[in-house]
DOTORPA-41851 format. One record per residue (C-alpha): x, y, z. Coordinates in steps of 0.5 Angstrom, whole numbers, plus 2048, in hexadecimal, padded with zeros to 3 digits. Layout:
N
XYZ ...
***
This chain:
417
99F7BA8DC 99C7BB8E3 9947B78E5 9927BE8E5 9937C08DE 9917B98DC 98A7BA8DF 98A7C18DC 98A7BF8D5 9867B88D6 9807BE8D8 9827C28D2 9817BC8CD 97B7BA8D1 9787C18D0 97A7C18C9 9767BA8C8 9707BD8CB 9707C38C7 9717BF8C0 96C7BA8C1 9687C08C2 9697C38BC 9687BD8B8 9627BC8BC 95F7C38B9 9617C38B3 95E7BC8B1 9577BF8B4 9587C68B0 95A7CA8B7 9547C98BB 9557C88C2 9517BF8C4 94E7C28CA 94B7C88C6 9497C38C1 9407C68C0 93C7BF8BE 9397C18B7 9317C18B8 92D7BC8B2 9297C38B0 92A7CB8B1 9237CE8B2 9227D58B1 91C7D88B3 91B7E08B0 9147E48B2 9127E78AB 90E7ED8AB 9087ED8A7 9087F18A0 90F7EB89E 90C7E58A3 9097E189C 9107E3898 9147E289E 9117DB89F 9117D9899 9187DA898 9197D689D 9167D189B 91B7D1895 9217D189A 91E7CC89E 91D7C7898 9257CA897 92C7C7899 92D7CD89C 9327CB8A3 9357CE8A8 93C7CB8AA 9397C58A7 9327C58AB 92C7C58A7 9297CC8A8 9217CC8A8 91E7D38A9 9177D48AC 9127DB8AB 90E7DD8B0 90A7E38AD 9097EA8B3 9077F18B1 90E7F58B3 90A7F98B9 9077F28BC 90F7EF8BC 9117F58BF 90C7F68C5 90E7EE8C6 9167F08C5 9157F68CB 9117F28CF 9177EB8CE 9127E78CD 9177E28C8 91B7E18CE 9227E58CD 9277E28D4 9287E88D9 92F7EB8D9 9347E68DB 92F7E08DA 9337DA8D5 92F7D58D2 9337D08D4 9327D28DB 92A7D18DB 9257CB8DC 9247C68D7 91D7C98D7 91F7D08D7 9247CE8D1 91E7CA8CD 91A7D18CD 9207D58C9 91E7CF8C4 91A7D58C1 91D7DB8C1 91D7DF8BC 9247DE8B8 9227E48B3 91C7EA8B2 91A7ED8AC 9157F38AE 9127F88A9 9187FD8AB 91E7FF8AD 91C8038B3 9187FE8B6 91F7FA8B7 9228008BA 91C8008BF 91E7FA8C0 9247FA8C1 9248008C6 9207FD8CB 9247F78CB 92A7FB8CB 9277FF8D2 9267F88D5 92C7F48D3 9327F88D3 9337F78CC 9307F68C5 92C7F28C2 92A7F48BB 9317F68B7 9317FC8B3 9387FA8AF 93C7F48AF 93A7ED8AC 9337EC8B0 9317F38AE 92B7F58AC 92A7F58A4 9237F68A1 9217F189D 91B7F4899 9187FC899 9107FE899 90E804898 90880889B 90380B895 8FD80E894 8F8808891 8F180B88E 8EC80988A 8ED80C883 8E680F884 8E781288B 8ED814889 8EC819883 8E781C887 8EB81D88C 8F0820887 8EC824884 8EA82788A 8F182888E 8F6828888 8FA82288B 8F981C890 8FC81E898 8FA81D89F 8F882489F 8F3823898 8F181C89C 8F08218A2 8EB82589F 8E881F89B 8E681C8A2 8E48238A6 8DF82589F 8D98258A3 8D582489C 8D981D89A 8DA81B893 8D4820891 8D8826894 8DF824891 8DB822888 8DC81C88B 8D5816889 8D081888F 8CF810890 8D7810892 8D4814899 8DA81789D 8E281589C 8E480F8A0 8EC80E8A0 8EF8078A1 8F48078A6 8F88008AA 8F68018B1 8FC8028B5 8FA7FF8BB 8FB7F88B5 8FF7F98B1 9067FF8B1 9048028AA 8FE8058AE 9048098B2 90880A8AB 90280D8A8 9018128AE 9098148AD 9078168A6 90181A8A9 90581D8AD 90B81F8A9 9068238A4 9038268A9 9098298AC 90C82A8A5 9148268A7 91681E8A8 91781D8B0 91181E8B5 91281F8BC 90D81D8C1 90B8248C4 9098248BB 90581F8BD 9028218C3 9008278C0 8F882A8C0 8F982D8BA 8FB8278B7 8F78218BB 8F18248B9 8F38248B2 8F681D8B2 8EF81B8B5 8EA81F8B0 8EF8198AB 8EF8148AF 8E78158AF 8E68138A8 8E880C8A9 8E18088A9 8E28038AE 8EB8018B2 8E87FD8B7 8E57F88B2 8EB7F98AD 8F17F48AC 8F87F58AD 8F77F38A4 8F47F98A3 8F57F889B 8F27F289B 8EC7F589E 8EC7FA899 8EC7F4894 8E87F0897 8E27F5899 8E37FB895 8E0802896 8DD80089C 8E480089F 8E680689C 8E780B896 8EF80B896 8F580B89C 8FC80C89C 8FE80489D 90480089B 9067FF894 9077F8894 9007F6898 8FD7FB892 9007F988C 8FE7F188F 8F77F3890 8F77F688A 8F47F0885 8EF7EF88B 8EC7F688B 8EC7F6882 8E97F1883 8E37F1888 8E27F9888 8E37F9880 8E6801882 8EE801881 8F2804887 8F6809886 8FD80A889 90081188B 90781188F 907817894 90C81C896 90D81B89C 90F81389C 90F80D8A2 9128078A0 9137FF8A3 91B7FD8A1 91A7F68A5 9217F58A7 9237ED8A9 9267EE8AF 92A7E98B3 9287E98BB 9307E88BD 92F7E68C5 9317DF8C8 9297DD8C7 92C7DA8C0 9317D68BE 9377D98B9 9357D38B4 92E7D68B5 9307DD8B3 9347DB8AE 92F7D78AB 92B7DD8AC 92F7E08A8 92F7DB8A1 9287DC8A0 9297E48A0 92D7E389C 9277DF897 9227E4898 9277E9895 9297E488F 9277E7889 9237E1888 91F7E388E 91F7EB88D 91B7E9887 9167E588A 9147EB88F 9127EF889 90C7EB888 90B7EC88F 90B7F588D 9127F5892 9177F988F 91E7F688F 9237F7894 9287F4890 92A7FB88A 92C7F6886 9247F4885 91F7F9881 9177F8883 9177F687C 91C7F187C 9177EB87C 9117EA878 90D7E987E 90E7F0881 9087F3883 90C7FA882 90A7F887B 9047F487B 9017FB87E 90580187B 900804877 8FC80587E 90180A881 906805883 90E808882 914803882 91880A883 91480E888 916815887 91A81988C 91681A893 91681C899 91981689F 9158168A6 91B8158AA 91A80F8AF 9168108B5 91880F8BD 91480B8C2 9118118C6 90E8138BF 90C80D8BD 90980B8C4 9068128C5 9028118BD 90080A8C0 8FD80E8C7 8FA8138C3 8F680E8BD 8F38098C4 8F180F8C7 8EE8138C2 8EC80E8BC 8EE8078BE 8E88038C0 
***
């Protein structure tokens, strides 16, 4: 055998003992590679912006996680609630004022200070609906290249709960009102708010003066704008609303006779049904507002006002979803969003699911019916209207950013204060 021949084959063993010693090397570290080795943090946080209507079930389910020994790949997971009406999230979301990195911008690439700042990027949003994410994400999608909100995969966004819009009057009101126009709708609340006689003109006591509406402001609270969709599709007569609809003088100057009614929006908060417990006829005679704030201020109202409020679900139905969605941009950390995703999958538990009927929130897990615990409001509150099956009605489909921007323009001009 020649040198050279020697040299070629000591090179090809010496190759061979490389390569073995590389494959035990991994084996013994479970295929991970010792350069990519990522150090385990002491304590995943998981920061989640809540919308109003969940934030006191949300938060307290959060309590219970953090009380837990609920870990992500061995960390401790801690979640913290920040509590933010859906269109204030949205607004702060367009204007990037959480601090998403430009495009091609790696957080390892910033400045210890500009690091330090991502400490409290959201890890996760439950808004009131779905739509508000596709906002959302469209105007991120716009500046980024890409999406931010997903709507199928693992971090998709999933409703952890569903509210409904429904009308709430006081009994007393509410049988005249019927007894006058045959059943409860926007156009019976039109004419209700436009009698130019009040109570008196319409069998109602002449001490109850003229028809005052409860309505959220929209400039405060996004069921404002859910409540003007509503108005809007039984105006027109169909689900989807256009912005030409809107901006139609026919329609405008309907809407501003309804929206008249509404005693005072500058002095109303974004809880328009605590309002109505706390304060009474002085607030308002009935509205269309979310199920779960009517039927957790319904104790409130029987109590101080000794005059049941009745509900009445309507035929043409807005309602919220709040979907659990993971923001999925290098601002957080994989163990940030899989941990994310562990509490997910609390607030979905059965356990969690029944917790939320005490709070008037339907299930979004089917496996839960609304009289599932003996807590539920859904039953509590039965005999006042409230139905644990609504019957079939006509869904509002989702509105786009032009139609809900141009609902905004027309309230600040023509009622917001």
């Amino acid at each position: 055998m020649n040198r050279t021949r020697i040299i070629f084959i000591g090179i090809l063993a010496v190759a061979a003992l490389i390569a073995g010693a590389s494959l035990l090397v991994r084996g013994r570290s479970g295929g991970a590679q010792a350069g990519l080795t990522v150090e385990r943090p002491d304590q995943v946080t998981v920061r989640v912006i809540t919308a109003l209507p969940v934030e006191e079930w949300v938060r307290n389910a959060a309590e219970e996680f953090n009380a837990g020994d609920y870990t992500v790949d061995g960390a401790p997971i801690d979640v913290e609630i920040v509590a933010m009406d859906g269109l204030a999230a949205l607004g702060r979301w367009d204007r990037n004022e959480f601090g998403a990195l430009d495009p091609g911008v790696r957080p390892e690439d910033l400045t210890p200070e500009e690091q330090a700042a991502l400490d409290s990027f959201p890890t996760a949003w439950i808004p009131d609906s779905r739509y508000l994410v596709e906002l959302a994400n469209a105007s991120y999608k716009e500046r980024l290249g890409r999406d931010v909100f997903l709507t199928d995969g693992e971090y998709r966004a999933r409703p952890i709960a569903i509210s409904l819009f429904t009308w709430g009057l006081y009994n007393s009101r509410a049988e005249v009102l019927e007894k006058t126009y045959g059943q409860i709708n926007w156009q019976t609340i039109h004419d209700a708010a436009t009698a130019k006689g009040g109570w008196p003109e319409l069998g109602g006591d002449p001490a109850w003066g003229f028809f005052k509406l409860v309505a959220p402001n929209p400039a405060k609270n996004v069921g404002g704008l859910a409540a003007m969709i509503a108005m809007a599709g039984e105006y027109y007569g169909r689900t989807d609303i256009s912005v030409e609809d809107v901006t139609n003088p026919e329609f405008q100057t309907w809407l501003k006779e309804l929206m008249g009614a509404v005693t005072d929006f500058s002095s109303a908060s974004a809880y328009t049904a605590e309002d109505f417990a706390l304060f009474g006829y002085s607030v308002g005679d009935g509205g269309q507002l979310l199920e779960s704030d009517l039927l957790q201020n319904m104790q409130g109202i029987l109590t101080r006002w000794e005059d049941p409020l009745k509900i009445v679900y309507p035929d043409y139905v807005t309602w919220f979803d709040f979907p659990f969605t993971v923001w999925v941009g290098p601002e957080t950390s994989a163990l940030e969003k899989n941990a994310a995703l562990e509490f997910e999958r609390f607030l979905l538990s059965p356990e969690q699911q029944e917790k939320a009927l005490a709070y008037g929130l339907r299930p979004a897990n089917p496996e839960i019916a609304v009289d599932a615990s003996e807590d539920s409001l859904f039953v509590k509150w039965r005999d006042q209207g409230v139905q644990e099956v609504v019957p079939r009605t006509t869904a509002m489909r989702s509105p786009d950013r032009d139609v809900l921007l141009t609902l905004l323009r027309w309230f600040e001009l023509n009622v917001g204060e």
